[in-house]
C-alpha positions as CSV (number, residue, x, y, z in Angstrom):
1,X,10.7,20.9,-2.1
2,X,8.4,23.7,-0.9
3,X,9.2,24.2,3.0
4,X,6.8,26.8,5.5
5,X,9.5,27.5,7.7
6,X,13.3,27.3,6.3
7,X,15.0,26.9,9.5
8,X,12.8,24.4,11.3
9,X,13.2,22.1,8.2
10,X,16.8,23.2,7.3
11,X,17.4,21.4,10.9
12,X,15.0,18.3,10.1
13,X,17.0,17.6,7.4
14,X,20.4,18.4,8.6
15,X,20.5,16.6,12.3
16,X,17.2,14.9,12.4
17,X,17.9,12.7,9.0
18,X,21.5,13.5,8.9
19,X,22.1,15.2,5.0
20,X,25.0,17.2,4.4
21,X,24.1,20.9,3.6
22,X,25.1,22.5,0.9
23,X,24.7,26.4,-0.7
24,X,22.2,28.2,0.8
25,X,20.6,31.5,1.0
26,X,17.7,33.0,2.4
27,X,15.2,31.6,0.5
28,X,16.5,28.3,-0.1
29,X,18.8,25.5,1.2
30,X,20.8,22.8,-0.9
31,X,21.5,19.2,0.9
32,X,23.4,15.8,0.4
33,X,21.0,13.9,-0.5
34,X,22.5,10.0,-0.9
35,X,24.8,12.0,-3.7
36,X,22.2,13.6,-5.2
37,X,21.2,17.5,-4.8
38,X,18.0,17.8,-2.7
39,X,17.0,21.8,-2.5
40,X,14.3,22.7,0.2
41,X,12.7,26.2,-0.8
42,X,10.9,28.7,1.2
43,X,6.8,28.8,-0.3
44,X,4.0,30.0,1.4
45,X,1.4,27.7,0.5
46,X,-0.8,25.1,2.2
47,X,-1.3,21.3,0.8
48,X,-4.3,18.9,1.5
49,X,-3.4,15.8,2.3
50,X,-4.4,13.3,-0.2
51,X,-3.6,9.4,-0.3
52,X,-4.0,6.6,-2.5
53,X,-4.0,2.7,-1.5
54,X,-0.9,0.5,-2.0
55,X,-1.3,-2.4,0.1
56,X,-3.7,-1.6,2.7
57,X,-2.2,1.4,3.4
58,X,-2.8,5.0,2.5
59,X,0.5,6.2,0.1
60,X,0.1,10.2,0.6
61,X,0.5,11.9,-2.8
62,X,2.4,13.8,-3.7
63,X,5.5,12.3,-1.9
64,X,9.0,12.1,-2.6
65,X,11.1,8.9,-2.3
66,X,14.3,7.4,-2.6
67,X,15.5,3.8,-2.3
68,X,18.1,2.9,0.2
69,X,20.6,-0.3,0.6
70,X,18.5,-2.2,3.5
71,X,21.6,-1.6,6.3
72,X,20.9,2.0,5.6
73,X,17.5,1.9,5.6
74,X,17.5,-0.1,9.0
75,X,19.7,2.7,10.4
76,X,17.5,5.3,9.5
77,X,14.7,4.1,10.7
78,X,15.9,3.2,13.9
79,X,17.4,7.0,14.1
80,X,13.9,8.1,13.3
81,X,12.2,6.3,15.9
82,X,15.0,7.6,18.7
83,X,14.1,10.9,17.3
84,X,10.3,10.7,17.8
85,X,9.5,11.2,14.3
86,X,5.5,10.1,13.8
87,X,5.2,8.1,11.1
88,X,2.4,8.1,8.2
89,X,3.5,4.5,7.3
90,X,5.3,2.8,9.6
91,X,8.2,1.1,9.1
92,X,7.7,-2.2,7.2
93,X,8.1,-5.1,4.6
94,X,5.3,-4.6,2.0
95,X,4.4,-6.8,-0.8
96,X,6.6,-9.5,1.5
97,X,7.0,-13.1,-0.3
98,X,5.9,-11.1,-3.6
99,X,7.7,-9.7,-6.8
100,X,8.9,-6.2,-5.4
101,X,9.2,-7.7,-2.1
102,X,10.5,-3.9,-0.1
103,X,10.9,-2.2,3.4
104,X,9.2,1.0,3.1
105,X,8.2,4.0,5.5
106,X,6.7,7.5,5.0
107,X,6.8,10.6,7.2
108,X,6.6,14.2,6.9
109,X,8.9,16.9,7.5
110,X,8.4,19.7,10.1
111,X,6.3,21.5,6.3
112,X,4.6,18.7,5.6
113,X,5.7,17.2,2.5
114,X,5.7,13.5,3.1
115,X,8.9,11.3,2.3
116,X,9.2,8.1,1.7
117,X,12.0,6.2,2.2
118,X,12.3,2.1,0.6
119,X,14.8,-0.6,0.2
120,X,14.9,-4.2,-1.6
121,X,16.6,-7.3,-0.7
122,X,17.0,-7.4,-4.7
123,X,18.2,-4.2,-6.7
124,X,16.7,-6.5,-9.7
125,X,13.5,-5.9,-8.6
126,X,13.0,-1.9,-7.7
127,X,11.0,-1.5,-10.7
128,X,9.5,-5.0,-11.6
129,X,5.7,-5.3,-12.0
């Protein structure tokens, strides 16, 4: 993930979202990422912010998710809320009484690539359509 400033998002992800880091080096910084590797690298460049809809709401692109157990994704989001984190997408139950039925939210970190963070009541459906 391209970063602006390394430290100011090395500490986003580390005690604002709570990953475990990993290697680093100057340029770059490896974290725990729900067991998977998630590398944040140093780039000077500048994004526009595009969006497209999903459900009324305005889903930035690019983004990059990952899907949660709901207890964890409860936790987070209230951990993001005590930390003041301004939401794109607020925290909420989209497509709710549908197929894909999920809790989703989106936010940015302190370089602006946008995260999104989901969970289902049922694993079966993560990918139905």
């Amino acid at each position: 993930m391209p970063v602006k400033d390394l430290d100011e998002t090395r500490s986003f992800y580390r005690d604002v979202l709570g990953f475990t880091e990993g290697r680093s080096s100057d340029q770059w910084v490896d974290f725990n990422f729900f067991g998977h590797q998630f590398v944040i690298h140093k780039l000077d460049s500048d994004k526009e912010d595009q969006t497209n809809p999903v459900d009324g709401k305005h889903v930035p692109v690019p983004h990059f998710g990952v899907v949660l157990n709901w207890g964890d994704w409860e936790q987070l989001s209230e951990r993001l809320k005590a930390n003041n984190i301004e939401f794109i997408i607020e925290p909420y139950i989209r497509f709710e009484g549908q197929l894909g039925e999920q809790a989703t939210m989106f936010f940015k970190d302190p370089s602006g690539n946008s995260l999104e963070f989901k969970a289902f009541k049922d694993d079966e459906q993560i990918f139905a359509n």
